[in-house]
N, C-alpha and C positions, 0 to 999 in steps of 0.2 A: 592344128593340123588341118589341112586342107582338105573340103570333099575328095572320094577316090572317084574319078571320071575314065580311069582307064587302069590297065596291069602294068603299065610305067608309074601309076599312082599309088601302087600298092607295095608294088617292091622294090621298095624305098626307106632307108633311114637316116633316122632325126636324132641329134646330139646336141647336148644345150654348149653355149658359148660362155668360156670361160674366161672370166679377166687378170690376169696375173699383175699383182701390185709386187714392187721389189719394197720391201720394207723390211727393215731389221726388227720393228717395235710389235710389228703385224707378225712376222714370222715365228718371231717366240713365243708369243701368245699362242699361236697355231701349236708348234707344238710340246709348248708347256701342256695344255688342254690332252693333245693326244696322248700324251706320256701319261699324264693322269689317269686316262682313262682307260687305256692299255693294260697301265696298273691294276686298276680293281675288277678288270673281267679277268684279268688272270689271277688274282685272289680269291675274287668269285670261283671262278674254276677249279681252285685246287682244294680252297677250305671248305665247302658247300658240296666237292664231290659231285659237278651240273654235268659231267662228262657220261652218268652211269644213269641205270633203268633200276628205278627203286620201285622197292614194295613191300608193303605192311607185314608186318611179324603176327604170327599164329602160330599160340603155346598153349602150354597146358601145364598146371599146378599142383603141385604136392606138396603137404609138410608134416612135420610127426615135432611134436611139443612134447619136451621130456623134464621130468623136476618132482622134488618130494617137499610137499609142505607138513609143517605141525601145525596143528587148529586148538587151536582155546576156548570150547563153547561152556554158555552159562546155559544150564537146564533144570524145568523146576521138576522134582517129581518129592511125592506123597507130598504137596505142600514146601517141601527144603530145595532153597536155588544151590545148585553145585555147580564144581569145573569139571568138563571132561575133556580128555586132550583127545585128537583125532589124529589119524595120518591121511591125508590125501594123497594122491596117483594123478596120474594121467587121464585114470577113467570117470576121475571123481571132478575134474575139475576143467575137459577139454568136452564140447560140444558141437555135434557134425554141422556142418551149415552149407548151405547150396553154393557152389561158386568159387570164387579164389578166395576165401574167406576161412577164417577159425574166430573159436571165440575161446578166450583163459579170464576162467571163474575168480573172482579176486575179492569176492563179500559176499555174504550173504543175509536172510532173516530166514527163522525157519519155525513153521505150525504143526506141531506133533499129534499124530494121533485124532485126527479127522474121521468121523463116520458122517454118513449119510442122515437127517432129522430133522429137525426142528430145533432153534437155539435164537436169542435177538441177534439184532444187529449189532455192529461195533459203533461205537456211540459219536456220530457227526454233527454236523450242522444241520442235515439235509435227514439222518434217521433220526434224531431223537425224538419224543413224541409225548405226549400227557393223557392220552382216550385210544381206543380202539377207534373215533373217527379221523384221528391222524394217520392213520395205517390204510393203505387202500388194498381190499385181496385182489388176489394175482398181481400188482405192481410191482415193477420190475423197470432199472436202467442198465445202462453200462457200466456205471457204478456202482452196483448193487454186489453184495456175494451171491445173492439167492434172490429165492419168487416169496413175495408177504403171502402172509396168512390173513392180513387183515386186522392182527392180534398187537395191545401194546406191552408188551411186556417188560418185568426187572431186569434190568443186566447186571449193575452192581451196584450197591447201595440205595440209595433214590433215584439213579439214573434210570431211567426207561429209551426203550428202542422197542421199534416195531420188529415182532418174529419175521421167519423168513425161514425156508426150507430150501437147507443148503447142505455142504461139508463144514461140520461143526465139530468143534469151536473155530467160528469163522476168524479170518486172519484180522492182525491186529495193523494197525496204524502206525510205522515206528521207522525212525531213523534209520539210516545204514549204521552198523557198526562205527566207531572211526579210533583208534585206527581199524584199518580193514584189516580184514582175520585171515584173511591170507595175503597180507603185506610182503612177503618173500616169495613172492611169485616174480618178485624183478631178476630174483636169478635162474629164475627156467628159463630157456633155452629154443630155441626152434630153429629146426631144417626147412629148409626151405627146397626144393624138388621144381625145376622151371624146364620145363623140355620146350623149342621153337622150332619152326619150319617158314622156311619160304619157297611155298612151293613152284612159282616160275621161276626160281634159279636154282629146284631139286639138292635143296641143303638144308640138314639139319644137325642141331646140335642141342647141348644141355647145360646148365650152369656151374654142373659138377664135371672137373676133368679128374682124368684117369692120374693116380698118386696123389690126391687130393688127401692131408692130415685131417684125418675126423675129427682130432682136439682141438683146433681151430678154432677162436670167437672173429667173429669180424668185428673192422675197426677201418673208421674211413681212412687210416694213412698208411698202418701198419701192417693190415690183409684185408683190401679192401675186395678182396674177389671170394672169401672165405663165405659159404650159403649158412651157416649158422649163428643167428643171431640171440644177444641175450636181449632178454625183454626190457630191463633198467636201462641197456646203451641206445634201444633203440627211441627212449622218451627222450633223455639226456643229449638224443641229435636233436631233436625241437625244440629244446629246451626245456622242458616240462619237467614235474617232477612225478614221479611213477606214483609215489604213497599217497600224492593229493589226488591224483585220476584214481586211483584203486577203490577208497571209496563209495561213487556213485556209478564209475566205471566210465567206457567211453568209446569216444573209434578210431583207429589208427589205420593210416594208407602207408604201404611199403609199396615204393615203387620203383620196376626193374626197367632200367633203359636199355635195349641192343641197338647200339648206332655200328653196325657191321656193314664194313667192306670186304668184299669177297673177291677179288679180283688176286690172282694167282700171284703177279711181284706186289703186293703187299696188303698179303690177307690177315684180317682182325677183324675178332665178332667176343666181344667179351662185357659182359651186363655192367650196368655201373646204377648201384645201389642208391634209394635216397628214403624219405619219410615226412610224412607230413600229417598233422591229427586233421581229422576231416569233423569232427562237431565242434558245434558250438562253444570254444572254453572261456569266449571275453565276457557272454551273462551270466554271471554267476546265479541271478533272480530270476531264470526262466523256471516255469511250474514244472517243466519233466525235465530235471538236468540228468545228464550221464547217461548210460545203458544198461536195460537189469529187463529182465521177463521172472516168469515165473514156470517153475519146473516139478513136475508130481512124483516120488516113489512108492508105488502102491505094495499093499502085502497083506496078510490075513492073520486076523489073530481070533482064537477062539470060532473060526468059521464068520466071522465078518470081517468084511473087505474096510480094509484102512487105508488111509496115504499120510503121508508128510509132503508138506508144501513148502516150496523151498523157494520164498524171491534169490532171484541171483543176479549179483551185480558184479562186472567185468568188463574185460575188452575186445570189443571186436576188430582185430586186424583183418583188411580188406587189401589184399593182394595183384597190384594194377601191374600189370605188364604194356608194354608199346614199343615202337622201334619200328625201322627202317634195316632192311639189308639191301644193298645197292652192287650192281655190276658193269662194266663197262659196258659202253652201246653205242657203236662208231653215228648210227643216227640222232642220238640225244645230242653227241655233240655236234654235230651240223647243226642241229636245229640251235641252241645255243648260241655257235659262233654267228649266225645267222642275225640271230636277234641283238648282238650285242653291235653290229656295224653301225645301227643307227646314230649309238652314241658319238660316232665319232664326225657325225656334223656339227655336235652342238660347240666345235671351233667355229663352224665357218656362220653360224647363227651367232654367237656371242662380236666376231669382228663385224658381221654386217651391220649389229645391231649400235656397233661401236662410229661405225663408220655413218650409218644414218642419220643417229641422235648428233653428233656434231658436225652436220655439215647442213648449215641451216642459212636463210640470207642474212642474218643478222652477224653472219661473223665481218663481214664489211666494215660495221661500224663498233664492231667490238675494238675496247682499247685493253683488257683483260692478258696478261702474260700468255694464256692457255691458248688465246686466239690463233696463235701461228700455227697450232695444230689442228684446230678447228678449220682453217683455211685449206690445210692438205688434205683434213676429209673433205671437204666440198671438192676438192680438184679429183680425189679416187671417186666420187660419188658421180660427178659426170662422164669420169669413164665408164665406169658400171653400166650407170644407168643412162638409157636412152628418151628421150620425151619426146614422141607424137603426136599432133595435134590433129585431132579429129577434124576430114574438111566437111566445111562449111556450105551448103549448099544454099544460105538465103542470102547470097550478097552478091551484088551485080556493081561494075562498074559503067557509068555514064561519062560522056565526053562532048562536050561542046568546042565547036569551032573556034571561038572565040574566047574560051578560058584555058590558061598557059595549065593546066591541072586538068586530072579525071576526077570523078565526085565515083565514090562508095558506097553505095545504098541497099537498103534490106529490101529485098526482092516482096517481100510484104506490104510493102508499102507504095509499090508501084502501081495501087489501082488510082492514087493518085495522080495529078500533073508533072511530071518532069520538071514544069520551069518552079514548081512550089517547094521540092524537096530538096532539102540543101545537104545531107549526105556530109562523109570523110572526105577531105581535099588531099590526095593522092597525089603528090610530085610525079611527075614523070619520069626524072629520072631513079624513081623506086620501082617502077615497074619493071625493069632490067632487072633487080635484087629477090634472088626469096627469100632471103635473110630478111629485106627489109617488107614484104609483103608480109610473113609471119605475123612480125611484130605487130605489122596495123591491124591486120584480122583479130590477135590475140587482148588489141586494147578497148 
């Protein structure tokens, strides 16, 4: 674009020069390419929904876990181990937890009848001991039940551990049950409660609609919109098997997806359910497998304070909500259609590039079948294209009276003699030509 030297210079437009090639071979290519392309911004458009102003889903979680188990525990009293069968609840076996989260009790260990004293340790690698100088007072870990006394004492038979002032008799060292003791916990049940908002399109909804059958189980084919789920179907979608995680315990993600269009001729906003176990289950050798805390019930007997301590191992389901509600938005789609024109150079980039690569000086002597094509790019490539030649400002012609020629010479070199520099011999009748001036300048 030319400096602007005046307001004739300014208000002025410029338009590129267009070469039109009549080609059947070129044209289809052209718009085979557009058609393709046409194709998938409007696939883009319709399956991606790029037409609409989306925005993130914010909900809220509920659920209520309902199921009766029978318990089989072995307990020792006056010395004789017995069975007692227990009934569990809801309230015996469901724990509050911060968040989209529950957790169902599925095994446990359990330490009866805990007071406050003085009693050894439980006998390890790390407590056992032979002197009261194996014992250090007041020493204390994280792994410790209690604070030492300092003291080494009998635990049981010639076993010695260091005392320790703790809730005695401190817990013991032991397997998870297996099977787990509350192995039919795969048939309790849970609701699920999902309320969502999207507040810049002032819409809200929930996962339960109105005439919804409460005896409903979900099942991904059969009522896959059904909010109660049983605990066995929901491992059984991961594969997994409920009785092998019940065990040690473990963690479960349920996750709700709302991929909702809200747009009036064809509005759907309905969750679509999945699952996925979130720990670790391919190490079977890692040192803390599964999930299990440890839970206290205190009470008084005789005017001293007791507890029973209860490791508990189960699962925690962890409740991931996500999604997109999307509306139309006459400016998304500009912006969009906007962005997708570009594609449709990448015709006229593919034939230039077609048209460049084969039209080279070597098709002259090309004997190759393909060469007659290669000759028609070179002849579309000099229409296209135009070549310039930058002039030349160090070359000067000389002429003597008496030579039938001008001499050509580089203006550099004229601090020299004239009669010394012998220069390009120049026919005279080339001088008439710029055709043929190009060519000598250009050699």
């Amino acid at each position: 674009m030319p400096a602007c030297c005046s307001w004739k210079d300014v208000l002025q437009y410029e338009t590129n020069k267009v070469t039109q090639i009549q080609s059947v071979n070129y044209g289809t290519i052209k718009w085979l390419l557009h058609m393709i392309v046409f194709s998938y911004v409007c696939f883009a458009l319709w399956s991606d929904r790029l037409y609409q102003r989306k925005e993130p889903v914010i909900s809220s979680v509920h659920t209520k876990v309902k199921g009766i188990a029978e318990v089989k525990e072995e307990i020792t009293e006056n010395g004789v181990r017995k069975a007692v069968w227990s009934i569990f609840d809801t309230a015996d076996y469901t724990f509050p937890l911060q968040g989209n989260s529950f957790f169902v009790m599925t095994n446990f260990l359990k330490t009866q009848g805990q007071v406050q004293g003085l009693c050894p340790e439980y006998p390890t690698r790390r407590t056992l001991c032979s002197n009261d100088r194996n014992c250090k007072k007041g020493g204390m870990d994280p792994q410790s039940k209690g604070v030492q006394t300092g003291r080494c004492v009998q635990y049981k038979g010639n076993q010695k551990t260091c005392e320790v002032s703790a809730w005695c008799p401190v817990e013991a060292v032991e397997e998870a049950p297996r099977p787990a003791l509350l192995n039919s916990a795969e048939n309790f049940t849970v609701l699920i409660k999902n309320n969502i908002h999207f507040p810049g399109h002032n819409y809200t909804t929930r996962n339960i609609y109105p005439g919804l059958n409460t005896t409903c189980t979900f099942h991904k084919t059969r009522d896959p919109q059904c909010p109660i789920f049983r605990l066995g179907d929901i491992f059984r979608e991961t594969g997994d098997n409920f009785s092998d995680v019940a065990v040690q315990g473990g963690i479960m993600g349920i996750e709700i997806y709302w991929d909702c269009t809200l747009d009036s001729w064809f509005h759907r906003c309905r969750p679509k359910y999945s699952f996925r176990r979130l720990d670790d289950k391919t190490n079977k050798a890692a040192p803390y497998p599964g999930y299990n805390f440890r839970h206290a019930k205190y009470y008084k007997e005789s005017n001293i304070e007791k507890r029973t301590l209860i490791k508990v191992f189960g699962i925690r389901f962890d409740i991931l909500v996500f999604g997109t509600g999307g509306k139309f938005d006459i400016i998304q789609l500009i912006v969009y259609i906007g962005s997708t024109l570009s594609y449709f150079g990448l015709a006229t980039v593919f034939i230039d590039f077609l048209i460049n690569t084969y039209s080279t000086e070597c098709c002259g002597k090309c004997v190759h079948p393909y060469c007659k094509r290669c000759r028609v790019n070179e002849y579309y490539y000099k229409k296209k294209c135009e070549t310039i030649v930058e002039p030349k400002a160090t070359l000067k012609y000389v002429s003597f009276v008496d030579e039938p020629y001008i001499r050509m010479v580089d203006r550099q070199l004229l601090g020299k003699s004239l009669q010394n520099i012998k220069g390009k011999e120049v026919p005279l009748s080339c001088m008439h030509s710029t055709i043929c001036m190009r060519k000598l300048e250009n050699e």
